[in-house]
C-alpha positions in Angstrom: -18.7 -14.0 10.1 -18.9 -17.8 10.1 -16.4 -19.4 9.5 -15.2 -22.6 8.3 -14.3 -25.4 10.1 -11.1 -26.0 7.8 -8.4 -24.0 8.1 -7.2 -21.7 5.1 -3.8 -19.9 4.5 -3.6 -16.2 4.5 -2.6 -17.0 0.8 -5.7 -18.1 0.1 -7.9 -15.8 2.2 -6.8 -13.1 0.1 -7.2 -15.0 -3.5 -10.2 -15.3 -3.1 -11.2 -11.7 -2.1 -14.1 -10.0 -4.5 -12.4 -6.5 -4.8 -15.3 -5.4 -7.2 -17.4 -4.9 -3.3 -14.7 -2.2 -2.7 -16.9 0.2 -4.7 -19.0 0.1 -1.6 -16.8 0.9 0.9 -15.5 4.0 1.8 -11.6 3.2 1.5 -10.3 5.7 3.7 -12.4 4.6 6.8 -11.5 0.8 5.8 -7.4 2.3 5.9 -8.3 3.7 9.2 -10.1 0.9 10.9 -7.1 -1.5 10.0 -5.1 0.3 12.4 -2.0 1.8 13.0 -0.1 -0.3 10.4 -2.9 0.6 7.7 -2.4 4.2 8.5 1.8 3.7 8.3 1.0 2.4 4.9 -0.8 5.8 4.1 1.9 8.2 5.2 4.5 6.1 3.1 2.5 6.5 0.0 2.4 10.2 0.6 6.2 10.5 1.4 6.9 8.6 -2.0 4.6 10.9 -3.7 6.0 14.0 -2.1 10.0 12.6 -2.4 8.9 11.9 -6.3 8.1 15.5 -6.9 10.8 16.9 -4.7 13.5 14.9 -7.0 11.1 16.2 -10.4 11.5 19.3 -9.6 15.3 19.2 -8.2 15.3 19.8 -4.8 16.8 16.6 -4.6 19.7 17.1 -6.8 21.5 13.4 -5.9 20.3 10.3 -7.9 21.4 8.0 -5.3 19.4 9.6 -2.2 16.1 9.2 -4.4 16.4 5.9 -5.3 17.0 4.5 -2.0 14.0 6.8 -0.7 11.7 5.6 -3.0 12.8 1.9 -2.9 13.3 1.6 0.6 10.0 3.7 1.5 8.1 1.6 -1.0 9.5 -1.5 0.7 8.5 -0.3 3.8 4.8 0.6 2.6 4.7 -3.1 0.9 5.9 -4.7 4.1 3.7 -2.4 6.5 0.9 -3.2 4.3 1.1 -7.3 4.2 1.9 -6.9 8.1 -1.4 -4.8 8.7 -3.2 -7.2 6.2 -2.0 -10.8 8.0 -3.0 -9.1 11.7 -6.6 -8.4 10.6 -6.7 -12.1 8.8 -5.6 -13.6 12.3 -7.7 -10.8 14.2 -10.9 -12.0 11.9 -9.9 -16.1 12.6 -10.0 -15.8 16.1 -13.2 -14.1 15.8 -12.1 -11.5 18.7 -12.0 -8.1 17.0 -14.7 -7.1 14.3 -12.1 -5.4 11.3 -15.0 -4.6 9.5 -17.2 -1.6 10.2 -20.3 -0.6 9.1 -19.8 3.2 9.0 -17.5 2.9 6.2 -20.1 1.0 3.5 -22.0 -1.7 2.9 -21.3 -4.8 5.5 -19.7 -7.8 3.9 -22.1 -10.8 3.5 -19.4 -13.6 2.9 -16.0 -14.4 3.5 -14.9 -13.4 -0.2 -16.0 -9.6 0.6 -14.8 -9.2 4.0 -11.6 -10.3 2.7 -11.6 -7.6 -0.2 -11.8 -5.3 3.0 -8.9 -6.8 4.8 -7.0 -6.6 1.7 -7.0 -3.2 1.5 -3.9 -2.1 3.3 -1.8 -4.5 1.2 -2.9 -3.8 -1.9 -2.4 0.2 -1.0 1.3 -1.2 -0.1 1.7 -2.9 -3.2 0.3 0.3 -5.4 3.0 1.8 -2.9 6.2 -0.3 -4.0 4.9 0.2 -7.3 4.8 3.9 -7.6 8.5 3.5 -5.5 9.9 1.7 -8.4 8.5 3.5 -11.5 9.5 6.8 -10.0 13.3 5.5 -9.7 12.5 4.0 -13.4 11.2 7.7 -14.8 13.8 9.4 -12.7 16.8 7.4 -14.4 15.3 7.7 -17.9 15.7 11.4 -17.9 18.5 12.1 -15.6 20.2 9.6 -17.5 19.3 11.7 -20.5 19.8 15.7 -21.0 16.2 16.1 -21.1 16.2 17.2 -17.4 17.7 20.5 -17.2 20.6 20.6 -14.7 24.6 21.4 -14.3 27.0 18.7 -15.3 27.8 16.2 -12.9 24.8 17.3 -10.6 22.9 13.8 -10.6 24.9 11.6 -9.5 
């Protein structure tokens, strides 16, 4: 891609994305082309989903153990996620590695889609963090309540 001869922040970069060209990309391929960070990002959201339904369906009996899993993991994922995104902005600025392949879709025709590409990886993180802290939030609600089965005293 051509770039600019002013510089723009990362901030910026990623304002400006046009997600809607995400409909022609295969996501998964996208994930896996933004390297090993992008894949980190992956395995966290799967952990969170996995600790989530572990903690539904009490094999984790302690309140305290899933909420620093699912907060921490999700911070994790949010983190991996804006690392992997910033190393394919300054990977794509220096014009030295192509991010963007053309197996996985449709190739980007301007900066605006090619950033809805890098931005994939963070937003994953994001949804990540996300489903972190709404799991905590569903978990309290009905541990806090006696609408989850369970023996006295067993969720705390």
């Amino acid at each position: 891609m051509i770039r600019s001869e002013e510089s723009q922040s990362f901030l910026d970069y990623i304002a400006d994305a046009k997600i809607r060209f995400l409909q022609e990309r295969d996501l998964g391929l996208d994930l896996y082309f933004s390297g090993y960070l992008g894949i980190l990002v992956f395995c966290l959201s799967l952990a969170i989903t996995v600790i989530f339904l572990l903690a539904i369906f009490g094999v984790i009996p302690r309140r305290r153990h899933v909420v620093c899993l699912l907060l921490g993991l999700g911070a994790l994922a949010f983190l991996a996620g804006l690392g992997s995104s910033y190393w394919n902005y300054q990977a794509v600025l220096s014009g030295s590695v192509s991010i963007v392949r053309e197996v996985a879709g449709a190739r980007p025709v301007d900066e605006q889609q090619e950033a809805a590409v890098i931005l994939i990886p963070l937003l994953l993180g994001a949804a990540s963090l996300a489903m972190g802290v709404l799991g905590c939030l569903y978990l309290a609600l009905f541990w806090g309540t006696s609408l989850l089965p369970g023996k006295k005293g067993e969720g705390t």
